[in-house]
Each structure stands twice: as structure tokens, then as C-alpha cells.
gemmi code that builds the backbone of each chain (N, CA, C; Angstrom):
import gemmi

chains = {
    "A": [
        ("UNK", (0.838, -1.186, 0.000), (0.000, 0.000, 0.000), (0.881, 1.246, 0.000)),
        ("UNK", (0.509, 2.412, -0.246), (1.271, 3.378, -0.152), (1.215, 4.001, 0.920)),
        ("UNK", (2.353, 4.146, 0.988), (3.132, 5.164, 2.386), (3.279, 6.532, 2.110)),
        ("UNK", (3.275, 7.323, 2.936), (3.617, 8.449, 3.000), (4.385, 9.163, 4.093)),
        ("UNK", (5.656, 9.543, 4.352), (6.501, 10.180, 5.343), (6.938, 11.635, 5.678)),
        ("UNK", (6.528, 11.900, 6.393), (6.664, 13.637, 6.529), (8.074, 13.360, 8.075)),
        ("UNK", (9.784, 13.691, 7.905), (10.622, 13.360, 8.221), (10.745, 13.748, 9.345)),
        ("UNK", (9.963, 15.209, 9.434), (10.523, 15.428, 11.132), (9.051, 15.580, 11.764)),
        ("UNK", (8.976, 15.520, 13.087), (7.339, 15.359, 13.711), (7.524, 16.578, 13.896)),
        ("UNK", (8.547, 17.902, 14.401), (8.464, 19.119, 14.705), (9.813, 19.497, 14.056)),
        ("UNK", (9.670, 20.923, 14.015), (10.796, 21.803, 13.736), (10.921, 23.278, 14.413)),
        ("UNK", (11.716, 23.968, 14.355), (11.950, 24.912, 14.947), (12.457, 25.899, 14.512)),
        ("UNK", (12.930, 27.265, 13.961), (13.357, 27.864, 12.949), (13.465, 29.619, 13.580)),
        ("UNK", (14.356, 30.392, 13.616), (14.302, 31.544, 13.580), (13.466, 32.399, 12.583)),
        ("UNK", (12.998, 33.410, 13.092), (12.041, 34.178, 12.273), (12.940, 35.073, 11.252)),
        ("UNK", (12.434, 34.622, 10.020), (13.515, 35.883, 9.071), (13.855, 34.260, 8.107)),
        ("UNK", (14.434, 33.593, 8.387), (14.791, 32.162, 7.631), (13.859, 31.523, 6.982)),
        ("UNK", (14.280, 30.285, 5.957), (14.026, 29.815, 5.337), (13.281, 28.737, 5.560)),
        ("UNK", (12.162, 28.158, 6.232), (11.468, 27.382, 6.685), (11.531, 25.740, 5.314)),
        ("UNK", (12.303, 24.433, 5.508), (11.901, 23.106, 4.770), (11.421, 22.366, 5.279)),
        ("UNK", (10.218, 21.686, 4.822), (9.610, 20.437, 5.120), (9.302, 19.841, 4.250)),
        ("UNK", (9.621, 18.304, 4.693), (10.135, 17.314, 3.730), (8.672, 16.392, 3.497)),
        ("UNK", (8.813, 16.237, 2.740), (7.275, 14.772, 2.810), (7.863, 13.607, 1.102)),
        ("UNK", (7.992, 12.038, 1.849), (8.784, 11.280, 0.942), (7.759, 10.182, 0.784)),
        ("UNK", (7.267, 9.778, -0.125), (6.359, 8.237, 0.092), (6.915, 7.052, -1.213)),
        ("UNK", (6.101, 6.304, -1.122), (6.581, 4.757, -1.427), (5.743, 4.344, -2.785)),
        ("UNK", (6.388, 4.031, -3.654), (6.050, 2.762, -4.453), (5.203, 4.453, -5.499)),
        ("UNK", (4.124, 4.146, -5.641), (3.507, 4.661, -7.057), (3.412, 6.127, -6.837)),
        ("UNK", (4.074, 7.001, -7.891), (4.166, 8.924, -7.843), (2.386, 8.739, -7.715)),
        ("UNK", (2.029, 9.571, -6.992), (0.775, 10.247, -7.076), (0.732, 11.435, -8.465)),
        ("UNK", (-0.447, 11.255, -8.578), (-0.958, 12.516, -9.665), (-0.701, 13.551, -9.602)),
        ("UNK", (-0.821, 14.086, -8.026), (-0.920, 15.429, -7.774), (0.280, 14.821, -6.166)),
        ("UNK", (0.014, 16.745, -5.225), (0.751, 16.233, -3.956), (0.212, 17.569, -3.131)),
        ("UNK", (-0.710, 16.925, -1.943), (-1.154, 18.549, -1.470), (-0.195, 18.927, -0.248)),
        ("UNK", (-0.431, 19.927, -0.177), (-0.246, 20.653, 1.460), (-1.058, 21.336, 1.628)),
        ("UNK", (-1.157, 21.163, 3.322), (-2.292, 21.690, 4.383), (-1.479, 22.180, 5.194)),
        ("UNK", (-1.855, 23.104, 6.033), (-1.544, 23.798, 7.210), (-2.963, 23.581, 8.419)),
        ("UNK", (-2.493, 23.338, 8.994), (-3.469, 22.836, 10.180), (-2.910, 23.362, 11.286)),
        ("UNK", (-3.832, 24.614, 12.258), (-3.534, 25.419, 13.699), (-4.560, 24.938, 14.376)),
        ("UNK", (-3.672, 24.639, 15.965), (-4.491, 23.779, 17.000), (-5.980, 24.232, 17.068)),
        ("UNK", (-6.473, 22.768, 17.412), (-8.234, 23.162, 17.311), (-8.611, 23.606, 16.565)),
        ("UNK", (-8.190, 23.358, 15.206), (-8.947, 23.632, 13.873), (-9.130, 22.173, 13.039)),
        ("UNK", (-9.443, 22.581, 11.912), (-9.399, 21.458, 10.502), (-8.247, 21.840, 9.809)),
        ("UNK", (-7.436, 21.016, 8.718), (-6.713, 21.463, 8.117), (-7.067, 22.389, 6.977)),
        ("UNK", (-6.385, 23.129, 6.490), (-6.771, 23.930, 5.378), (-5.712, 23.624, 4.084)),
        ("UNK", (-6.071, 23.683, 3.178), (-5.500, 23.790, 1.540), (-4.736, 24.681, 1.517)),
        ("UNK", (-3.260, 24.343, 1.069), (-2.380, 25.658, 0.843), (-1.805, 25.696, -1.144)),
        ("UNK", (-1.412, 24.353, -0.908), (-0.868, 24.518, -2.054), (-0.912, 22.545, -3.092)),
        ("UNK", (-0.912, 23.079, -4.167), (-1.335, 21.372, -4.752), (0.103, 21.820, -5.700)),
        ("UNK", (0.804, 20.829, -6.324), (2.058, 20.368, -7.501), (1.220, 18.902, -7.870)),
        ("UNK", (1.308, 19.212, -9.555), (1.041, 17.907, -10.578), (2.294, 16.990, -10.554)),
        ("UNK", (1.783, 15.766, -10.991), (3.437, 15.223, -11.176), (4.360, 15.229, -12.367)),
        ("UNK", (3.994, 16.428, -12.884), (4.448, 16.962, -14.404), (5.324, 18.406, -14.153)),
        ("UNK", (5.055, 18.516, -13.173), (5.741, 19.940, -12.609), (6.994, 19.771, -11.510)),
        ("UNK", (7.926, 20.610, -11.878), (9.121, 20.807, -10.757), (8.994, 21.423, -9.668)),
        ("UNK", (8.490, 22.838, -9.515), (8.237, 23.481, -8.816), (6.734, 24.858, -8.716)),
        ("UNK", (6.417, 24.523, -7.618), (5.027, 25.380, -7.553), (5.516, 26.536, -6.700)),
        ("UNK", (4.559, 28.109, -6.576), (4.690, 29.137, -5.801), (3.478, 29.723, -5.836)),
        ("UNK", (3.584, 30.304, -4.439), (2.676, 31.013, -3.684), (2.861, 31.918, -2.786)),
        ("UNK", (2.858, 33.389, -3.481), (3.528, 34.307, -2.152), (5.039, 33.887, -1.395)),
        ("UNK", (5.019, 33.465, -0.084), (6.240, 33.083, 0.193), (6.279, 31.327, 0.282)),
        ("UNK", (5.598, 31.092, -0.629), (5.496, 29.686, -0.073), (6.223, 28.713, -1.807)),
        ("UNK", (6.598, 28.119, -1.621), (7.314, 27.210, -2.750), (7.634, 25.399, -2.517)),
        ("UNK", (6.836, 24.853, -3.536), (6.606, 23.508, -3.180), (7.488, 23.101, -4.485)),
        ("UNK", (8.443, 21.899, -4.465), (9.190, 21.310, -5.513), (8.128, 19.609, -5.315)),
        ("UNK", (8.478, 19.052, -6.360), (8.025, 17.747, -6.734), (9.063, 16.818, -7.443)),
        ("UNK", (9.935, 16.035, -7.184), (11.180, 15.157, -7.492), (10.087, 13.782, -7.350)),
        ("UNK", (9.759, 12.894, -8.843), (9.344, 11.933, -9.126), (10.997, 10.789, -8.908)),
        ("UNK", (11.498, 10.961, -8.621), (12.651, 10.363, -9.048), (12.951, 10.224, -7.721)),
        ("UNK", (12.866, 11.143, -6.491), (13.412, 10.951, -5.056), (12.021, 10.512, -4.740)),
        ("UNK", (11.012, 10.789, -5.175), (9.882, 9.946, -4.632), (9.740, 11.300, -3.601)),
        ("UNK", (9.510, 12.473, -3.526), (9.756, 13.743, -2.591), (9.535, 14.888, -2.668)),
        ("UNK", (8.562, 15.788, -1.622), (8.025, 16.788, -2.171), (9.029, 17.608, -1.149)),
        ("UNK", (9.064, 19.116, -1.621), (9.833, 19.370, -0.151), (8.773, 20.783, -0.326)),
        ("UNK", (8.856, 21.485, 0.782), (7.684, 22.598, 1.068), (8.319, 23.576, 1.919)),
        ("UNK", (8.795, 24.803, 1.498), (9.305, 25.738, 1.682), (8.533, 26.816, 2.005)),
        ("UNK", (8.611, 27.370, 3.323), (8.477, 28.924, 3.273), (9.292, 30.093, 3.428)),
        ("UNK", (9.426, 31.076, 3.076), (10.825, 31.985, 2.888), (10.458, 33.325, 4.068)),
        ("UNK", (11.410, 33.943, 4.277), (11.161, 35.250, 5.445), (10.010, 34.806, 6.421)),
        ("UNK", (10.349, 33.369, 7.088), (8.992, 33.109, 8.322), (8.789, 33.834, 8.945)),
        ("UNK", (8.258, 33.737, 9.243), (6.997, 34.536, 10.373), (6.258, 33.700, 12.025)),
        ("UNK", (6.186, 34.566, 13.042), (6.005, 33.582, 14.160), (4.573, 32.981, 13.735)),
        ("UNK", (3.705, 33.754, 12.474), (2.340, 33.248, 12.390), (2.259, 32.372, 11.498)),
        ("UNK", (3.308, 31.851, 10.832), (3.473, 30.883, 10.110), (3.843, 29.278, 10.900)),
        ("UNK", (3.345, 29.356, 12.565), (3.779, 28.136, 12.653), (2.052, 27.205, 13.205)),
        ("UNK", (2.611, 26.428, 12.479), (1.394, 25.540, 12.436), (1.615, 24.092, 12.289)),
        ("UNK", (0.917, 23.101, 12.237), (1.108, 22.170, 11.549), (1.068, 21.973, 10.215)),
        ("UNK", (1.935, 21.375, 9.468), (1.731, 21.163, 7.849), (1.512, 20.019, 7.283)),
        ("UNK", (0.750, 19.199, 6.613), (0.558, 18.419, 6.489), (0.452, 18.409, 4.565)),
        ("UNK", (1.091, 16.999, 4.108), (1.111, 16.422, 3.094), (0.457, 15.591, 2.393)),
        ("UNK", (0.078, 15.424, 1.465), (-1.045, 14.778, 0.689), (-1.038, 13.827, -0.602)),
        ("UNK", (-0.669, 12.845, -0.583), (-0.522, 12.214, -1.931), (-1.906, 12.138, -2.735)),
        ("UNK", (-2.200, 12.822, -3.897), (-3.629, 12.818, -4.249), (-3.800, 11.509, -5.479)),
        ("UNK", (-3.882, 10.462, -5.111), (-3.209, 9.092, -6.254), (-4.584, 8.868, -7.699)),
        ("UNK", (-4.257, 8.676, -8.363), (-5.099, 8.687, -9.583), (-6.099, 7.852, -9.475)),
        ("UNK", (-7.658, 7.912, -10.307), (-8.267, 6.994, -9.708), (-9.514, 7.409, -9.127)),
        ("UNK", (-9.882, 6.725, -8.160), (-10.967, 7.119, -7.388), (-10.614, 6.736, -5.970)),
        ("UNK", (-10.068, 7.326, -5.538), (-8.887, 6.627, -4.092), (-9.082, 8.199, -3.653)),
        ("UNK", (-9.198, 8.108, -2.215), (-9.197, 9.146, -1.475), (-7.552, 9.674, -0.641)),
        ("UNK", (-7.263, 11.089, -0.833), (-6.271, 11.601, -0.144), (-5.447, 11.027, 0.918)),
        ("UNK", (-4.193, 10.491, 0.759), (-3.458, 9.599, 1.850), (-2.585, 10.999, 2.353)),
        ("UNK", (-3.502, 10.904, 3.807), (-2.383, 11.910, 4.586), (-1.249, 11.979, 5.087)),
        ("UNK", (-0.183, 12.453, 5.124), (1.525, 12.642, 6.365), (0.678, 12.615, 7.545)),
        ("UNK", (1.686, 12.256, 8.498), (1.452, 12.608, 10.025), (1.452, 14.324, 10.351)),
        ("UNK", (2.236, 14.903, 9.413), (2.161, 15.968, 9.648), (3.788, 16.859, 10.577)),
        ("UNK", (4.219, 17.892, 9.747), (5.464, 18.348, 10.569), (4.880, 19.522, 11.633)),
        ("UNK", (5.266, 19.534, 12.748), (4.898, 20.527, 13.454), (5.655, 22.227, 13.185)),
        ("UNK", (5.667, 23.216, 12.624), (6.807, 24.310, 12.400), (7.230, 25.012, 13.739)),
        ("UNK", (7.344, 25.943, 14.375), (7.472, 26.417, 15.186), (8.328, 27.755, 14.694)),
        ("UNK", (8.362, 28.977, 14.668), (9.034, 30.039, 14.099), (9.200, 30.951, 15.294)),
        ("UNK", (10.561, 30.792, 16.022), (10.273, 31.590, 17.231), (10.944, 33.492, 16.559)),
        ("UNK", (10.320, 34.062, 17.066), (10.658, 35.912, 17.094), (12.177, 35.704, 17.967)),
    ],
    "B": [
        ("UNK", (-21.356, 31.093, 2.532), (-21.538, 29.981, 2.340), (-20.611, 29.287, 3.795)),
        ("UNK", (-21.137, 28.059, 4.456), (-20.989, 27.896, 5.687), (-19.187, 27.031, 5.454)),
        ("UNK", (-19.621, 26.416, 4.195), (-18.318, 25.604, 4.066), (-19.008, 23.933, 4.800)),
        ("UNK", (-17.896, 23.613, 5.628), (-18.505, 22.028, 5.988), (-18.936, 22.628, 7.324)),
        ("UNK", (-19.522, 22.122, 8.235), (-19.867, 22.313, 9.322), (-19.940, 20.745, 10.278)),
        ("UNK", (-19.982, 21.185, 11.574), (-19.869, 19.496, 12.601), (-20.403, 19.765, 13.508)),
        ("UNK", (-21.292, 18.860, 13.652), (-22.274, 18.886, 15.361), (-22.145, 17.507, 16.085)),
        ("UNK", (-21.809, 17.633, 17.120), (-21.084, 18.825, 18.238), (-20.320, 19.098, 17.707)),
        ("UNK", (-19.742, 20.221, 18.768), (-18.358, 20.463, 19.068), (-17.093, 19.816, 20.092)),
        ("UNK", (-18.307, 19.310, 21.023), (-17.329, 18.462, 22.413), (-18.605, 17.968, 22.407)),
        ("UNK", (-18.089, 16.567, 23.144), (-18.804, 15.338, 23.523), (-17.975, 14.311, 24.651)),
        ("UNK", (-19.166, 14.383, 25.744), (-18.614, 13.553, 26.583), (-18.843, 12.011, 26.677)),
        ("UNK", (-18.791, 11.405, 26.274), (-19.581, 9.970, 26.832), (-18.818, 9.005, 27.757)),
        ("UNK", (-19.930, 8.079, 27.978), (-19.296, 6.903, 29.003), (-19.066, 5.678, 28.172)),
        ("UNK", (-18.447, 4.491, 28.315), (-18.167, 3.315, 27.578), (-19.581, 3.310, 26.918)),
        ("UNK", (-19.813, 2.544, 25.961), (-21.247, 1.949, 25.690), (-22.188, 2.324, 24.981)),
        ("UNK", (-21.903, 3.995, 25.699), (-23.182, 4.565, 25.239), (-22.803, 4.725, 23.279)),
        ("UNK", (-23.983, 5.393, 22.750), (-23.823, 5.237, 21.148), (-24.002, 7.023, 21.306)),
        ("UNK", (-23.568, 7.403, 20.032), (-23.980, 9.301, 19.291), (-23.784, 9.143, 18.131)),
        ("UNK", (-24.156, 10.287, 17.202), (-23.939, 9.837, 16.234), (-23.691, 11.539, 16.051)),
        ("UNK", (-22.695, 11.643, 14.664), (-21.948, 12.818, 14.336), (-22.079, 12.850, 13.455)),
        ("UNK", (-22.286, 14.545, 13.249), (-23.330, 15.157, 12.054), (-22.538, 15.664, 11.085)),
        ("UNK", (-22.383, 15.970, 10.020), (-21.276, 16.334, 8.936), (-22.210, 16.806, 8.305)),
        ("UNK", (-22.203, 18.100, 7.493), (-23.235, 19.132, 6.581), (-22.268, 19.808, 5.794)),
        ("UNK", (-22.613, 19.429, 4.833), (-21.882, 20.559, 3.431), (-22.558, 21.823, 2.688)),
        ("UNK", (-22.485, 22.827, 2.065), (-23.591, 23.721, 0.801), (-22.534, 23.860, -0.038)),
        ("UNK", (-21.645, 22.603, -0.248), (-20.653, 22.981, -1.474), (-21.130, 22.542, -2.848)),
        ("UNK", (-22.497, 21.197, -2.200), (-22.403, 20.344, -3.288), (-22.089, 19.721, -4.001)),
        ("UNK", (-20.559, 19.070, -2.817), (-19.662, 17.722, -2.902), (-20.150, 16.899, -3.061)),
        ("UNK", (-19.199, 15.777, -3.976), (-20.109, 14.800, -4.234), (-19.396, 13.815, -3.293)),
        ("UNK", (-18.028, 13.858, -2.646), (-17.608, 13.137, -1.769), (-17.396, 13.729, -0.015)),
        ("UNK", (-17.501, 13.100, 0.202), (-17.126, 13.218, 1.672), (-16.134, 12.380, 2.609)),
        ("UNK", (-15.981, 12.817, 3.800), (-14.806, 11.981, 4.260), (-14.735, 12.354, 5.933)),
        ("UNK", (-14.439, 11.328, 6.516), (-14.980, 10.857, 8.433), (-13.025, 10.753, 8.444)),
        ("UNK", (-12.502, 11.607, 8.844), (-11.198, 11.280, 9.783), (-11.272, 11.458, 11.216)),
        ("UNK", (-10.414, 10.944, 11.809), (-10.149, 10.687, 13.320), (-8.458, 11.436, 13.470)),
        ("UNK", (-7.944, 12.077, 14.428), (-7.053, 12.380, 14.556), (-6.736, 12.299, 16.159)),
        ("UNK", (-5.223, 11.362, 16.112), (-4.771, 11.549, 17.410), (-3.260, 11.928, 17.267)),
        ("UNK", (-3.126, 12.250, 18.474), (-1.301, 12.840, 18.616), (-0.388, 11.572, 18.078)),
        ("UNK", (0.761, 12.010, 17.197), (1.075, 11.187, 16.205), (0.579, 10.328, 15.407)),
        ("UNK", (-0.158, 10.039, 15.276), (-1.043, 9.581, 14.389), (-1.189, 9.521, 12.958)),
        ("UNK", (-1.693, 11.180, 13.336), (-1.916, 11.816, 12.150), (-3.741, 11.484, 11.732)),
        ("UNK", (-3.526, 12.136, 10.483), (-5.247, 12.299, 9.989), (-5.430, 10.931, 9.618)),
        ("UNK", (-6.599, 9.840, 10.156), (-7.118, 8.614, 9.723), (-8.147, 8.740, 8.987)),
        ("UNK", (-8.491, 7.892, 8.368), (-9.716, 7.927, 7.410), (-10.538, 6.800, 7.517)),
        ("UNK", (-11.697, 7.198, 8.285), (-12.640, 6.126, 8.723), (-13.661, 5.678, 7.824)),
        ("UNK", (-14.327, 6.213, 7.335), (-15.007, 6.247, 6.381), (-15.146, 6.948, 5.077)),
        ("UNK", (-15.663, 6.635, 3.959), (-15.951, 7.713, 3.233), (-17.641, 7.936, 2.147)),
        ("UNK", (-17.480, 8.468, 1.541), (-18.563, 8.397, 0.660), (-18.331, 8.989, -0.635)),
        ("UNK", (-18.728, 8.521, -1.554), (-18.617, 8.885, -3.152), (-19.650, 9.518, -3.809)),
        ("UNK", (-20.938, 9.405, -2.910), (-22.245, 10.145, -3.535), (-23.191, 9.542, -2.763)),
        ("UNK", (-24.671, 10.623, -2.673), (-25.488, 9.977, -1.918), (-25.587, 8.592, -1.585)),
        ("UNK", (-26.094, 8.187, -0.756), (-26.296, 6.528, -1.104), (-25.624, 5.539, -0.904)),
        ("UNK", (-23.763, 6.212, -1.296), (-23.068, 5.155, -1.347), (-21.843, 5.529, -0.054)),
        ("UNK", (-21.615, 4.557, -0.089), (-19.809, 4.408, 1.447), (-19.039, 3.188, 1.509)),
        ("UNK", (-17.930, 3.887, 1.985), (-17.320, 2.921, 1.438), (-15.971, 3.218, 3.023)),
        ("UNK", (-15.677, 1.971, 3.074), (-14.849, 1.880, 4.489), (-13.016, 2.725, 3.990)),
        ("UNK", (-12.192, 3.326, 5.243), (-11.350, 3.871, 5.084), (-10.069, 2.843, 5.778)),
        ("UNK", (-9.355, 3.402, 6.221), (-8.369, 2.790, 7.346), (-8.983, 1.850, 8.301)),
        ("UNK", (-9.963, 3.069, 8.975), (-9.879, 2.692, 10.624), (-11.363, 2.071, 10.743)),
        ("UNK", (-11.968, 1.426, 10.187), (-13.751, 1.628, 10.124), (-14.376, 1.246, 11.428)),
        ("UNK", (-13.280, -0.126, 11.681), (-14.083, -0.930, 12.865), (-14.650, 0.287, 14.278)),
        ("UNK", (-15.805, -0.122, 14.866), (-16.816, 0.302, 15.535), (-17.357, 1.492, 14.992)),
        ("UNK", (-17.495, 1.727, 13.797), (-17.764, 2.792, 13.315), (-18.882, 2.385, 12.211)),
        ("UNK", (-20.341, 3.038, 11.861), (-21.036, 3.358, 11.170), (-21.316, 4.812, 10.466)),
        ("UNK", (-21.820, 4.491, 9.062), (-22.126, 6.075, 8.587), (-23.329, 5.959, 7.357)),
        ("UNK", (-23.596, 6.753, 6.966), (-24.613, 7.235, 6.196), (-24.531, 8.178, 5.470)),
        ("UNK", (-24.892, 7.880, 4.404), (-25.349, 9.610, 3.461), (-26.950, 9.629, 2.617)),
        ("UNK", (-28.005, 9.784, 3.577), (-28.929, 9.301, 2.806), (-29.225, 10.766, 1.810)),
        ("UNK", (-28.704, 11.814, 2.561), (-28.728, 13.299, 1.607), (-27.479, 13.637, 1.237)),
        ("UNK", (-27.367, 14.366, 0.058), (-25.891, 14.572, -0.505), (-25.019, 15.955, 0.068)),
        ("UNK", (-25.709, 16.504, 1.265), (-25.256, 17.591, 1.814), (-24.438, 16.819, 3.178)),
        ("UNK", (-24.894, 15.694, 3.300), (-25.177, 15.438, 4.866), (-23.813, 13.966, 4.879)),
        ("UNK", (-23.621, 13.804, 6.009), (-22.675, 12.796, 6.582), (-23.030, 12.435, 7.921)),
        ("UNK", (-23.267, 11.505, 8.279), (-23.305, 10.940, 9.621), (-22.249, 10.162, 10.133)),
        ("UNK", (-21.590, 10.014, 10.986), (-21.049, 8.783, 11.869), (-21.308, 8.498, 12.891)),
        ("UNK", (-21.876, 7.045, 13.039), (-22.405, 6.456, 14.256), (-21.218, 5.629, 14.812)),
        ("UNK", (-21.219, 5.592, 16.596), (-20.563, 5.056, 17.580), (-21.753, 4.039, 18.040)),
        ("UNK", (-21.595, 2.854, 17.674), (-22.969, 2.012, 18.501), (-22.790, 1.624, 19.689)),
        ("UNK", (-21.272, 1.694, 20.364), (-21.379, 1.428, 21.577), (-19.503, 1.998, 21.709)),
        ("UNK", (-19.243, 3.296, 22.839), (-18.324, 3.868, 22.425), (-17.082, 3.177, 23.114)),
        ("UNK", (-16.272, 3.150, 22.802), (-15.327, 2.852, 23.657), (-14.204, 3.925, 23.825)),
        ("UNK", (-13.125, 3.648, 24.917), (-12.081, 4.463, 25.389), (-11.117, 4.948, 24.213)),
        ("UNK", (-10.995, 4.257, 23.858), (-10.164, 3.893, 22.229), (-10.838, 4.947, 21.228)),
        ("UNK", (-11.896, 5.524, 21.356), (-12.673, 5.952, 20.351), (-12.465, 7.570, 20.696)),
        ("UNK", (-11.969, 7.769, 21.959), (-11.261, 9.179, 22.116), (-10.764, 9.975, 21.054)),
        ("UNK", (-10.686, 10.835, 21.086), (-10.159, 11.736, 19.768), (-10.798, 12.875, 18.965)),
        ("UNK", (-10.197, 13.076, 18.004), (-10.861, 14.457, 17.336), (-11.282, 13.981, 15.819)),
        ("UNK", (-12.915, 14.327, 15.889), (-12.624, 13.650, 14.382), (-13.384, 15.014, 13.582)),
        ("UNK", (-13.318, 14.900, 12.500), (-12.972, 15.535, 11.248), (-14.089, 15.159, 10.364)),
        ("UNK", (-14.468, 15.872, 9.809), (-15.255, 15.611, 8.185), (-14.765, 16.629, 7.020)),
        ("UNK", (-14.502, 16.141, 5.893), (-14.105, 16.764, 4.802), (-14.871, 16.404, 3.411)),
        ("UNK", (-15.067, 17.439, 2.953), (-15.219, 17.339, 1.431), (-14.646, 17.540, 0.538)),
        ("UNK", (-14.796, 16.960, -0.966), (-14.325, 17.602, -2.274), (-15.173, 16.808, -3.182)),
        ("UNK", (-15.221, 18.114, -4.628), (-15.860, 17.567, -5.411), (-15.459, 16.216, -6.218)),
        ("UNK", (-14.452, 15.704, -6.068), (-13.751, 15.309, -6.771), (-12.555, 14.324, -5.654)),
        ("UNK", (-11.754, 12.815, -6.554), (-10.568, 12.623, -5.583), (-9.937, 12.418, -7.037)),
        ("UNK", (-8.788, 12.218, -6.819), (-7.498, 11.733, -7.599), (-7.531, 12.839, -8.641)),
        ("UNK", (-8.039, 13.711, -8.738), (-7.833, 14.832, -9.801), (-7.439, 16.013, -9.532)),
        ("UNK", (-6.579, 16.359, -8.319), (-6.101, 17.603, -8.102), (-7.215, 18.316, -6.767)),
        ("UNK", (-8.448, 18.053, -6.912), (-9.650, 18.793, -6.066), (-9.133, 18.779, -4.598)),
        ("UNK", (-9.277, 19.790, -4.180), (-8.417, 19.759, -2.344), (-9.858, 19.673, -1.629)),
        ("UNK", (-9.301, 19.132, -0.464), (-10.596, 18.886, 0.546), (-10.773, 20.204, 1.430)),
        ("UNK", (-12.400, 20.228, 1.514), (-12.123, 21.275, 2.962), (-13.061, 20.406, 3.711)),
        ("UNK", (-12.444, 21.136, 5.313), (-12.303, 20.422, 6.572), (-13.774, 20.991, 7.310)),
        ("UNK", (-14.366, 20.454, 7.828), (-14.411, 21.217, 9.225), (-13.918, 21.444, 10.427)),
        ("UNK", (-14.721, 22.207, 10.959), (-14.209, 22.606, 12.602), (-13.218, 21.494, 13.657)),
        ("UNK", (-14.308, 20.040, 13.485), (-13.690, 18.981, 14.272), (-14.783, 18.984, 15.501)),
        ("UNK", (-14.672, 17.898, 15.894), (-15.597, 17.061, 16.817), (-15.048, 16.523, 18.375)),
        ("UNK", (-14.448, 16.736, 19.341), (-13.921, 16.655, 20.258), (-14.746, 15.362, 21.479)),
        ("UNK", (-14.000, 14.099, 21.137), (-14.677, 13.065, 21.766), (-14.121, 12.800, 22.607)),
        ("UNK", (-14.696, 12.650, 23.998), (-14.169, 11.871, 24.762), (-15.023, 10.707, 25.537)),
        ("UNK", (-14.576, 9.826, 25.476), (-15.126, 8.380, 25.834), (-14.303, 7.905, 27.498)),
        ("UNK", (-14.954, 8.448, 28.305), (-14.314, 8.017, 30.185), (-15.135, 6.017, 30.227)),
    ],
}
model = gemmi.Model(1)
for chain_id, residues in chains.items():
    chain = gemmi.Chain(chain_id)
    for i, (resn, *xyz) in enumerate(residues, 1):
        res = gemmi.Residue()
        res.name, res.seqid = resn, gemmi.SeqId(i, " ")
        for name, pos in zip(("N", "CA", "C"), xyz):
            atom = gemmi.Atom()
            atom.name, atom.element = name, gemmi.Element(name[0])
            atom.pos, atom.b_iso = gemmi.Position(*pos), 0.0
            res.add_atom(atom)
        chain.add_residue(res)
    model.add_chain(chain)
structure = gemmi.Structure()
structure.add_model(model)
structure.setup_entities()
């Protein structure tokens, strides 16, 4: 079945830096690859989707790459912010009629 | 437009007892989706649905029932709760899976089973 790995459970990062989070899974490229941001006592929310035809996606400060070949999305945010910390969560969206296989999710943390 | 919505919000129960959890859309999704979330974990997927009428089991299904007899609507039933059944669960929609369509969430459902 397919796996999906998001590498670190938390992170930690000075404000002003370059925020990476990694998400790696197994066996068949998905179609697509989402990210969510999810803040305590909420639902997750939609940030950003990459096809598996594409290298790299952007959004404001946000930049998602897609490596079919490392099997690996990595998810970047640039000049963080302390309100940028949340949970992030990853999404293999697999072709088909198969529903969204979620990451556990990286925790960010962006201290001031 | 409300987006997804979840009733309750917190829930207390004792072993045994049954509830059942309400999931409401006005997106006019044709899918839906019952996750459970615990610390490390991550988001589970208990159930789902593809269109009125129909469901179809996720990960986690066992002690778990659901329904979609309306295409706005989602239910999940607990027929008899257990400790184990603690947690936060989730309903999501999208029009669409495997084609790019992103889900939205609701609020979340706050269970606790003493």
C-alpha cells in the first residue's frame, strides 16, 4: 500500500529564515501532492497542490518542488513569520478514485 | 456559504453509550470523508462516501457506522463507544478525488469516551 513520510514530527526555525519540510512516500508517484496547514483546534486547510508533471510550484512566500525520481516533495516557506507556525501536512492525491493519503504531519514552530 | 460544518463540538460519553456525528456541506460535494485524529497519528480515514447513497470503508472503520442518505449530509455512528474511540474527528469534502480537487475540513468534533 502506499506510504507516505513527513521526516521530522516538529521543527523549529528563527524568524527571518528559510522554513523546509520534507514529505517522501513509497512505491507509485501520485498525480498530484497537497499541502495543508493545520492550527491547534482547527481542521486542516489547503495551501498549495504540484502535478506530477511539474518541478516546482509558488505562492507568495510559499514554494513547493516535486522530485518523481526521489519519490519527494519538499515545502518551503521563505522570510517566516512567528504566524506561520502551524502544523503542515502532506497529501498524496493518487489517480483513480482513491481518497487523499495523509503525512502525520510536521509541526513548524518560528520563534521571534 | 458555511463551508462544511460538525455537530457537536465536544462530547462527553461513558463506555457503551452510542452518538452519532453530524457532517453538513452547501458545497455540493459529491464526496465526503470521516477522519479521526490523534497525537502522532496523524489524519485517519474512517469512512468515506462517493455520492449519496453510497460508502465505502477507510483505514480505521471498525466500531464505526455512517450514512449519506442526503448529498449535503454525513453521519457517523458510535454504537457502543469505547475508550479507544477518544479523539478528534474531522469531516471533509471535495468535489472530486485523484484529480487535483483539495478537501475542505471542518471545525472537528472533540470526543471523549471516560
Amino acid at each position: 500500500s502506499q506510504k507516505i513520510e513527513q521526516n521530522s514530527e516538529a521543527l523549529n526555525i528563527q524568524e527571518g529564515k528559510t522554513a523546509t519540510l520534507t514529505c517522501n512516500y513509497t512505491n507509485y508517484s501520485p498525480a498530484y501532492l497537497q499541502w495543508y496547514r493545520q492550527d491547534p483546534g482547527r481542521g486542516p486547510v489547503f495551501l498549495l497542490l504540484i502535478r506530477e508533471n511539474e518541478k516546482e510550484k509558488r505562492k507568495e512566500r510559499l514554494k513547493v518542488t516535486f522530485d518523481t525520481t526521489l519519490k519527494q516533495s519538499l515545502f518551503h516557506i521563505t522570510a517566516s513569520q512567528p504566524a506561520d507556525s502551524a502544523t503542515y501536512l502532506c497529501a498524496l492525491d493518487m489517480p483513480g478514485n482513491t481518497p487523499l493519503v495523509f503525512g502525520k504531519g510536521t509541526r513548524l514552530s518560528v520563534i521571534a | 456559504n458555511a463551508g462544511v460544518t460538525q455537530t457537536p463540538k465536544f462530547r462527553v460519553l461513558k463506555t457503551g453509550q452510542s452518538m452519532t456525528l453530524l457532517c453538513a456541506q452547501d458545497m455540493n460535494h459529491e464526496y465526503m470523508y470521516w477522519y479521526r485524529q490523534d497525537p502522532g497519528m496523524g489524519l485517519r480515514l474512517i469512512h468515506y462516501s462517493v455520492g449519496e447513497g453510497t460508502t465505502a470503508k477507510g483505514e480505521v472503520p471498525d466500531g464505526y457506522n455512517v450514512s449519506r442518505l442526503k448529498k449535503q449530509n454525513f453521519l457517523l455512528g458510535l454504537e457502543s463507544a469505547a475508550p479507544s474511540q477518544t479523539s478528534v474527528y474531522f469531516c471533509a469534502s471535495s468535489s472530486q478525488t485523484g484529480a487535483g480537487e483539495t478537501q475542505y475540513f471542518g471545525p472537528g468534533t472533540r470526543l471523549l469516551v471516560l
